[in-house]
C-alpha positions as CSV (number, residue, x, y, z in Angstrom):
1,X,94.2,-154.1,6.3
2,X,96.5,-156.9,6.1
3,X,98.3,-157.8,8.6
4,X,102.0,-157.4,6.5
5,X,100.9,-153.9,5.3
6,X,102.4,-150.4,6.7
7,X,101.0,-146.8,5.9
8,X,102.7,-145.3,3.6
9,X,105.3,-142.9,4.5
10,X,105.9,-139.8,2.4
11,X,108.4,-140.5,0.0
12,X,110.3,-136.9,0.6
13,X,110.6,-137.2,4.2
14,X,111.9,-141.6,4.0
15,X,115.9,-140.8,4.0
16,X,116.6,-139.8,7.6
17,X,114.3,-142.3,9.1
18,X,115.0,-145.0,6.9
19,X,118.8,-144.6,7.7
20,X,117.5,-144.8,11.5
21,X,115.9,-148.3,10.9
22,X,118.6,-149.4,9.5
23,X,121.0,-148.5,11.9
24,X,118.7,-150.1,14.5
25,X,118.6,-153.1,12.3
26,X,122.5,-153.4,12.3
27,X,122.8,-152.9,15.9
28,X,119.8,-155.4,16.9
29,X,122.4,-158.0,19.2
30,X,123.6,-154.9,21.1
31,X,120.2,-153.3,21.9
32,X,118.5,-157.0,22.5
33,X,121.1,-157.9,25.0
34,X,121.0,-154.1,26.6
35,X,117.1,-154.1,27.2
36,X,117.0,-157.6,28.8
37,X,119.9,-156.2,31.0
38,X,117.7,-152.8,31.8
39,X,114.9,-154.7,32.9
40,X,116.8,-157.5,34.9
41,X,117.5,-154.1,36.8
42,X,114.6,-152.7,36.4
43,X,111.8,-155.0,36.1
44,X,109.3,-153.1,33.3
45,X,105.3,-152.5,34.7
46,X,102.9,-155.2,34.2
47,X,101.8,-153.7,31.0
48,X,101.6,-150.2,29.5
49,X,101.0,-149.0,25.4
50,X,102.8,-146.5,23.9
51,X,101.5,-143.9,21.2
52,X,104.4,-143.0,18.7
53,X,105.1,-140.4,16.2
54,X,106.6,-140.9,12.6
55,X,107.7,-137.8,11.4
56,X,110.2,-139.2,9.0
57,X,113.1,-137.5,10.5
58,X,112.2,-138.1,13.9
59,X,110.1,-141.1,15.9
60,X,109.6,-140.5,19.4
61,X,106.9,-141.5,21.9
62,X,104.4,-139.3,22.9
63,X,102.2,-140.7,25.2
64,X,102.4,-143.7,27.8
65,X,99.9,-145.1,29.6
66,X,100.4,-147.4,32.3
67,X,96.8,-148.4,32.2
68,X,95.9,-148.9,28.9
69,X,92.7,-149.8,27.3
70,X,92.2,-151.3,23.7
71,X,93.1,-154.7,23.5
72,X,90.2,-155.6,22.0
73,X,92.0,-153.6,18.7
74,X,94.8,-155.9,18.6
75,X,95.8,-158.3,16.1
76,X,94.1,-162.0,16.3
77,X,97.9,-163.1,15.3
78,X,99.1,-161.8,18.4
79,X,96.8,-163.7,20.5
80,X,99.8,-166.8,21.9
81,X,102.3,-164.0,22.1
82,X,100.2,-161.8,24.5
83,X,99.2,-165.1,26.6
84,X,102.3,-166.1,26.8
85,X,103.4,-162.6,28.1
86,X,100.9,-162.4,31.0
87,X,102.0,-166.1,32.1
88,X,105.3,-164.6,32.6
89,X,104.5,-161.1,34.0
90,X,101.6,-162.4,36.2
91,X,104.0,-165.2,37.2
92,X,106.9,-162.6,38.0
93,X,104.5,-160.7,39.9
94,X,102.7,-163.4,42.6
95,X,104.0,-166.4,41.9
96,X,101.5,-168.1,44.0
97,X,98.6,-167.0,42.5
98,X,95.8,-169.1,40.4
99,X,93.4,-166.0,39.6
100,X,93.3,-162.4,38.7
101,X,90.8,-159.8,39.5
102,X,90.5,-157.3,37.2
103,X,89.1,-153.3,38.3
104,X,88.3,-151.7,35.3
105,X,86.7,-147.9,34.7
106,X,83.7,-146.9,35.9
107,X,81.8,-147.2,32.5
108,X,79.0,-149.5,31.9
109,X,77.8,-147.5,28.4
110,X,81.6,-147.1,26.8
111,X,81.2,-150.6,24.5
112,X,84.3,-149.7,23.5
113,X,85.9,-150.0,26.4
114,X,84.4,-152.8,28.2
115,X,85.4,-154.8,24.7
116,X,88.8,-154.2,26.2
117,X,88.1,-155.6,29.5
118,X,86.8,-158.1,27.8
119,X,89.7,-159.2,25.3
120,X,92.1,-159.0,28.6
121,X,89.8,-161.1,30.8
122,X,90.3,-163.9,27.8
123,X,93.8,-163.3,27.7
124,X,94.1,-163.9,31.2
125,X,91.9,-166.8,31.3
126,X,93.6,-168.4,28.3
127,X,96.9,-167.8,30.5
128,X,95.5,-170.4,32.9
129,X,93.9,-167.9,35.4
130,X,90.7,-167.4,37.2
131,X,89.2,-164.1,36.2
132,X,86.9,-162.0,37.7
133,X,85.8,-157.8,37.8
134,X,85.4,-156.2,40.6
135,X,83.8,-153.0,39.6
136,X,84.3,-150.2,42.0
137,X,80.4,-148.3,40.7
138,X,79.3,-147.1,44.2
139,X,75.1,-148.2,43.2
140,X,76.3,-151.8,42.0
141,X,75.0,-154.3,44.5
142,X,74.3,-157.2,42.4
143,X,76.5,-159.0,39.1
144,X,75.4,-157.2,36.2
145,X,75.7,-159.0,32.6
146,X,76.4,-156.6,29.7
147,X,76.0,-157.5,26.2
148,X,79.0,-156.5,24.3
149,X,78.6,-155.3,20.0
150,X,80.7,-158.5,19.5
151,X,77.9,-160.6,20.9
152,X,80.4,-161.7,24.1
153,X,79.1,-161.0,27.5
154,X,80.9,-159.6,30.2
155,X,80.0,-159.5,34.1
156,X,80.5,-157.0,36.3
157,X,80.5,-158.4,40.2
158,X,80.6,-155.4,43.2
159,X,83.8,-155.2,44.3
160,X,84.3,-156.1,48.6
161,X,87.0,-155.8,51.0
162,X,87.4,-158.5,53.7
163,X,90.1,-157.6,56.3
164,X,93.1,-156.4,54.1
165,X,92.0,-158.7,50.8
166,X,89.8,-157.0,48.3
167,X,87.7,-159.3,46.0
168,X,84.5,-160.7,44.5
169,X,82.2,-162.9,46.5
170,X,84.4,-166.0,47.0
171,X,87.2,-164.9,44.7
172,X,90.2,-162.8,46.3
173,X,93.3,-163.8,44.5
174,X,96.8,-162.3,45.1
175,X,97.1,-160.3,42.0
176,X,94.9,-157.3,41.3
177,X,94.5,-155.8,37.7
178,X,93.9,-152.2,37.7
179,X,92.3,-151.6,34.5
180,X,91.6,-147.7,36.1
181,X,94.2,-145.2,35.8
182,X,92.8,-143.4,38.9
183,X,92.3,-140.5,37.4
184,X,89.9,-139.8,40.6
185,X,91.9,-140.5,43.4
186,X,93.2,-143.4,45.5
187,X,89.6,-145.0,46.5
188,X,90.1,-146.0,49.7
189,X,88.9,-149.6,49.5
190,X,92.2,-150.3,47.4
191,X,95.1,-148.8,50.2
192,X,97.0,-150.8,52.8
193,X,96.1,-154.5,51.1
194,X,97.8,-157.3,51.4
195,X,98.0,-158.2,47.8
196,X,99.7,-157.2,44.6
197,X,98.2,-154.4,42.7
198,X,99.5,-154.4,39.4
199,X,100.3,-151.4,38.8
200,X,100.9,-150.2,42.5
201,X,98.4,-146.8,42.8
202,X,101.5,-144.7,42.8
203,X,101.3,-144.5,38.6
204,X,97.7,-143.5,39.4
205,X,96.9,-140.0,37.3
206,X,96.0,-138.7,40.7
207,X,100.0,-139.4,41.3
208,X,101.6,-139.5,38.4
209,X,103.0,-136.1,36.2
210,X,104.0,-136.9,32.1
211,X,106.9,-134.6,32.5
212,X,108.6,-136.7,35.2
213,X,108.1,-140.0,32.4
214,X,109.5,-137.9,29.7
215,X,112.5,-136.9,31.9
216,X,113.2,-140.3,32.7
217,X,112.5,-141.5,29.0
218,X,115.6,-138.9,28.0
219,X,117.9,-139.9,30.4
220,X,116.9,-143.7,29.0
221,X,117.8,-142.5,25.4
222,X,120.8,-140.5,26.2
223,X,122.7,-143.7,27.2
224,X,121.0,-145.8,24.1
225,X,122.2,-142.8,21.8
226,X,125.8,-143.5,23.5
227,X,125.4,-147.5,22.6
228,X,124.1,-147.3,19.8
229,X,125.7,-143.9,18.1
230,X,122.9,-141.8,17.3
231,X,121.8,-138.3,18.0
232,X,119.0,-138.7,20.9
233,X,117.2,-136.4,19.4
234,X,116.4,-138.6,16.7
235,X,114.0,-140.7,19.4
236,X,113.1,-137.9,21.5
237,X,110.5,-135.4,21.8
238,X,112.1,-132.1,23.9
239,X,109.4,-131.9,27.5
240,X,109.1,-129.3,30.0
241,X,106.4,-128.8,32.5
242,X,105.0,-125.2,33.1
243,X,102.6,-124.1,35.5
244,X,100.5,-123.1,38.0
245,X,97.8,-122.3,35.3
246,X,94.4,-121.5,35.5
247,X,92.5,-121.1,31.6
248,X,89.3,-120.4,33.3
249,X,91.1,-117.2,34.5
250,X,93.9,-116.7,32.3
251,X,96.6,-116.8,35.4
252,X,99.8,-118.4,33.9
253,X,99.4,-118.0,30.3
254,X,101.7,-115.5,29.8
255,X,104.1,-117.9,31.6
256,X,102.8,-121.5,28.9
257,X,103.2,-118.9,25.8
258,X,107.0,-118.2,26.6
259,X,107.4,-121.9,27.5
260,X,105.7,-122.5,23.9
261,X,108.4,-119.5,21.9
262,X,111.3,-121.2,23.7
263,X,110.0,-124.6,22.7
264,X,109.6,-123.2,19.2
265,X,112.9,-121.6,19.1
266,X,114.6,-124.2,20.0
267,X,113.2,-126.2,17.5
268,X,113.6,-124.4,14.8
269,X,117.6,-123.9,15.2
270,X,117.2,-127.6,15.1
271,X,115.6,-128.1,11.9
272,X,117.9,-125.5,10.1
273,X,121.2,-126.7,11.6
274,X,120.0,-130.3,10.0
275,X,118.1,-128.7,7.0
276,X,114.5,-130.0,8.1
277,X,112.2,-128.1,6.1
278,X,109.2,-128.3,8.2
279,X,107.8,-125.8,10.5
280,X,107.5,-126.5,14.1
281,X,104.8,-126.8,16.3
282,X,104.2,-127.3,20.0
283,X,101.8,-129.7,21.9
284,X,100.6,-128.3,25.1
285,X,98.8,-130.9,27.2
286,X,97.7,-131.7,30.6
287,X,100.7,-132.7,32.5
288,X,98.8,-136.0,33.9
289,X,95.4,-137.4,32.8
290,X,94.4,-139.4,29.5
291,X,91.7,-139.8,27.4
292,X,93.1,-137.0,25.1
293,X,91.6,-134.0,27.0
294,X,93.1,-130.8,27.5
295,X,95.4,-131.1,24.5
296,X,96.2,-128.9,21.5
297,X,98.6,-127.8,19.2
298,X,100.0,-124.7,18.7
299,X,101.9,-122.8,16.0
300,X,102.7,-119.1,17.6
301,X,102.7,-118.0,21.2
302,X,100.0,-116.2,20.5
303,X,97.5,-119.3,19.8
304,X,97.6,-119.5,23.6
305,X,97.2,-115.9,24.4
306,X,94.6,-115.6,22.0
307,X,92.2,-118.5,23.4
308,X,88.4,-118.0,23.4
309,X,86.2,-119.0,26.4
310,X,85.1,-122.3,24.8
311,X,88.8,-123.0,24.1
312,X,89.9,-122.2,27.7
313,X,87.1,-124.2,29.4
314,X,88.4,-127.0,27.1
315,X,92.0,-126.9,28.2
316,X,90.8,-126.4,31.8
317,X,89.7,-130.0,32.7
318,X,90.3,-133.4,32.2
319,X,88.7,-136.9,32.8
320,X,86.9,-137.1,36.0
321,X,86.3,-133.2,35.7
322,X,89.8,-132.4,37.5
323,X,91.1,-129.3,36.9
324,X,93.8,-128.5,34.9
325,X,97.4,-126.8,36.9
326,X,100.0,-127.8,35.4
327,X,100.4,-128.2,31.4
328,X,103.4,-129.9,29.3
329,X,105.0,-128.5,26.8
330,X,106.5,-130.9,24.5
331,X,107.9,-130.8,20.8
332,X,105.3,-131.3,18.3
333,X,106.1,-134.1,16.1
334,X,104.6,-135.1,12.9
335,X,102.8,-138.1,11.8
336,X,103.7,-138.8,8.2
337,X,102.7,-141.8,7.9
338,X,98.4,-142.2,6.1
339,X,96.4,-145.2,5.6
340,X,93.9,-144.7,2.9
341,X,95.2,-140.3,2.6
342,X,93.7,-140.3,6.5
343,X,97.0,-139.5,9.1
344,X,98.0,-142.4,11.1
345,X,99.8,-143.0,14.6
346,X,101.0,-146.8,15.9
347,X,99.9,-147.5,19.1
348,X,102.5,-150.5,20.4
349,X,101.2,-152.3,23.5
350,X,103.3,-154.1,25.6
351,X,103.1,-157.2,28.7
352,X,106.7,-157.0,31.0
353,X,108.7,-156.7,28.6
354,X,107.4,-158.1,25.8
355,X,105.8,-156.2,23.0
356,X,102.8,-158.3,22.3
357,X,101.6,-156.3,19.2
358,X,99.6,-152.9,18.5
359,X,97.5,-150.6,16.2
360,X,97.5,-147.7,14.0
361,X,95.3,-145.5,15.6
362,X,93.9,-144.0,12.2
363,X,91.7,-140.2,11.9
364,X,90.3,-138.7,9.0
365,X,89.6,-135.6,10.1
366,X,92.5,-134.8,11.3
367,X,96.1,-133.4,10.1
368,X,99.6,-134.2,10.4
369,X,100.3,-132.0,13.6
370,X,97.1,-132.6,15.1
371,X,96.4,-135.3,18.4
372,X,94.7,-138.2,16.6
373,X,93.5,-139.2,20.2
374,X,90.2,-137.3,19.5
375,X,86.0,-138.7,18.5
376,X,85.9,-139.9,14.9
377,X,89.4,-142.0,15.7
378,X,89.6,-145.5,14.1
379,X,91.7,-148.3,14.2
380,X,93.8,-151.1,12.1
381,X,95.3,-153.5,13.9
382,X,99.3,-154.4,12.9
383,X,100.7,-158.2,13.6
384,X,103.9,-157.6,15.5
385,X,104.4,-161.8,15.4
386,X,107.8,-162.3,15.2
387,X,108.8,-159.3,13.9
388,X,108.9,-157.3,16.8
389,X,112.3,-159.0,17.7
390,X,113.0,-160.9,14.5
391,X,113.4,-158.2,11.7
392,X,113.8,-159.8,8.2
393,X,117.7,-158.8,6.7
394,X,116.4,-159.5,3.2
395,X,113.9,-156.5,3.2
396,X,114.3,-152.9,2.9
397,X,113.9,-151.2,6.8
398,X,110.8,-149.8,5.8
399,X,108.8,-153.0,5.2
400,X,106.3,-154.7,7.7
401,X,109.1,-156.7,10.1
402,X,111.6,-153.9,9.9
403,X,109.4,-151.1,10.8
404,X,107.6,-152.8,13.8
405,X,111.2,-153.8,15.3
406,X,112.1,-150.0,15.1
407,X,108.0,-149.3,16.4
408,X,109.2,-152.1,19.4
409,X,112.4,-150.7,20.3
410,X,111.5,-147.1,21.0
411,X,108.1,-148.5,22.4
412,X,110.4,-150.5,25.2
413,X,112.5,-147.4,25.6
414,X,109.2,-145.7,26.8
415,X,108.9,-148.8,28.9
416,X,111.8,-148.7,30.8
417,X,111.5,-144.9,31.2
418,X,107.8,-146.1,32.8
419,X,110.2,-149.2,34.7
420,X,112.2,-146.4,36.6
421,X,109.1,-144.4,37.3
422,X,107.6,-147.5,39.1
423,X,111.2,-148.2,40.9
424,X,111.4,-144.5,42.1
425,X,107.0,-144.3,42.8
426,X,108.3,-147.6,45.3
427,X,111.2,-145.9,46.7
428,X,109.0,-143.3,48.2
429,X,106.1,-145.2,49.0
């Protein structure tokens, strides 16, 4: 796809949002001057991506991880603007140090994942850094090369402690990468070091709850809404957490299927008090994990009373094999936005505070309400080179600059939602 070319949107639902994009457009000076001010007092996490929804009326975040994978699907066009961001975010974060080790997942089979350790290694190293992984596999004793689809080569070293320093044989730099969201737990070779894990364990899954980001990320919008003078709800998706649950033996349910009729009351007196025509649906999802496990949209309370065995032992775990307790239910918001008639979602990574460029995470199989984070995904890189802060005043808002500035914007409004998480995960460490 090239790299100036957006999905097309569908032409009934282009008004609202177009008039959004615009507005942002208009207000760019205020809302670039306001972010650099929010993260001088907040400083933002060393990196994070956020997944967005484009619903035509609406576009709001739905996801942020602060340990993201798939840099390998980024733009080539990006490449200076990312390595220019980890000079300054690495540099930010131990200024002292000439290398980074990187800990990535346990996966030695996922090509498609060690491709991403891969692209951020070269990033890194193209930064000016030393770059090593230190693989935390328990049976890994020895370097082990792996031959990646692209015909690179990547090489995973065990990973050692020596006195409060964690490293590789003859490598332990200040700054640690954690390429692992820790979905497992806090391994123990990584607490009480004296150097600078980026992020700090605390944004660990094992830590970490989605409905504490998403109240953050409203109280970040409600104050943008005021500078800006929009309706928050325009950028927000409407989160509440609900539990204890157990699917394997139905305990709670009763409790997530009122959470999902209030969710899609609420909506709808929305939608008809601002004529939106579409029917709403609800995303119930684990309230901390990734990987897009225990996730699914629903239409009726009843889709959640109504769940099958298979569809219960589905919902009840999540990377790692945790179990599932507590569940967020959040607004369901569509993608309208298709590349090639196949649903699309843009993926907007970020370094500090810098957008440095992102996807659209693309799914055939899928519809407009379902979670595109699923087997048979694919993606399409999108060039965010300039335009994520310089928008082009001679084009219409929906074309290539203007849409991936109004992409960046509520991408960093996730990210300083994620900046006061970290601030407040530091506060009570």
């Amino acid at each position: 796809m090239p790299s100036n070319q957006v999905p097309h949107l569908q032409t009934a639902l282009k008004g609202p949002l177009l008039n959004l994009e615009r507005h942002l457009l208009e207000c760019r000076t205020e809302i670039e001057s306001w972010f650099r001010k929010q993260f001088v007092a907040t400083p933002a996490p060393f990196y994070a991506s956020v997944d967005l929804r484009n619903a035509g009326y609406k576009l709001a975040p739905v996801d942020t991880n602060l340990f993201p994978a798939g840099f390998n699907n980024l733009h080539p066009d990006l490449r200076s603007l990312a390595v220019h961001a980890a000079q300054t975010a690495v540099t930010q974060a131990c200024p002292i140090t000439d290398g980074v080790l990187i800990i990535p997942e346990n996966h030695t089979r996922n090509t498609f994942y060690l491709e991403n350790v891969f692209a951020l290694q070269t990033i890194l190293e193209t930064a000016g850094y030393e770059v090593h992984i230190g693989s935390l596999l328990e049976d890994l004793d020895a370097p082990m090369d792996i031959e990646l689809p692209s015909g690179n080569k990547l090489t995973l070293k065990p990973l050692i402690r020596k006195d409060d320093k964690v490293g590789v044989t003859g490598f332990f730099p200040c700054a640690v990468l954690l390429n692992n969201d820790l979905s497992g737990g806090r391994p123990k070779i990584l607490e009480n070091l004296d150097q600078t894990l980026l992020p700090p364990m605390e944004l660990g899954w094992a830590n970490r709850y989605k409905n504490q980001h998403f109240k953050h990320y409203a109280n970040v919008t409600k104050v943008f809404a005021e500078l800006i003078d929009i309706d928050p709800w325009l950028i927000t998706p409407t989160s509440v957490a609900c539990g204890p649950i157990n699917f394997k033996e139905r305990t709670g349910l009763e409790e997530l299927a009122d959470a999902v009729n209030t969710m899609l009351q609420d909506t709808q007196n929305y939608y008809d008090t601002h004529d939106i025509s579409c029917k709403p649906f609800v995303i119930v999802k684990s309230d901390s994990g990734t990987y897009g496990m225990a996730i699914m949209s629903v239409n009726t309370p009843e889709d959640i009373l109504n769940l099958n065995r298979k569809q219960r032992n589905k919902m009840a775990s999540v990377k790692e094999g945790l179990h599932v307790e507590q569940m967020l239910v959040q607004e369901g918001v569509y993608t309208f936005e298709t590349l090639e008639e196949a649903v699309a979602e843009p993926v907007v990574y970020m370094m500090g505070s810098h957008v440095i460029g992102g996807f659209y995470r693309v799914h055939t199989g899928k519809t407009a309400t379902d979670n595109l984070n699923s087997p048979g995904m694919h993606f399409e890189p999108l060039s965010f080179e300039d335009a994520c802060v310089v928008p082009d005043d001679s084009l219409s808002p929906d074309a290539a600059p203007n849409r991936f500035y109004a992409y960046g914007v509520i991408a960093r409004l996730a990210l300083l939602a994620a900046a006061r998480e970290l601030a407040e995960a530091k506060g009570q460490a």
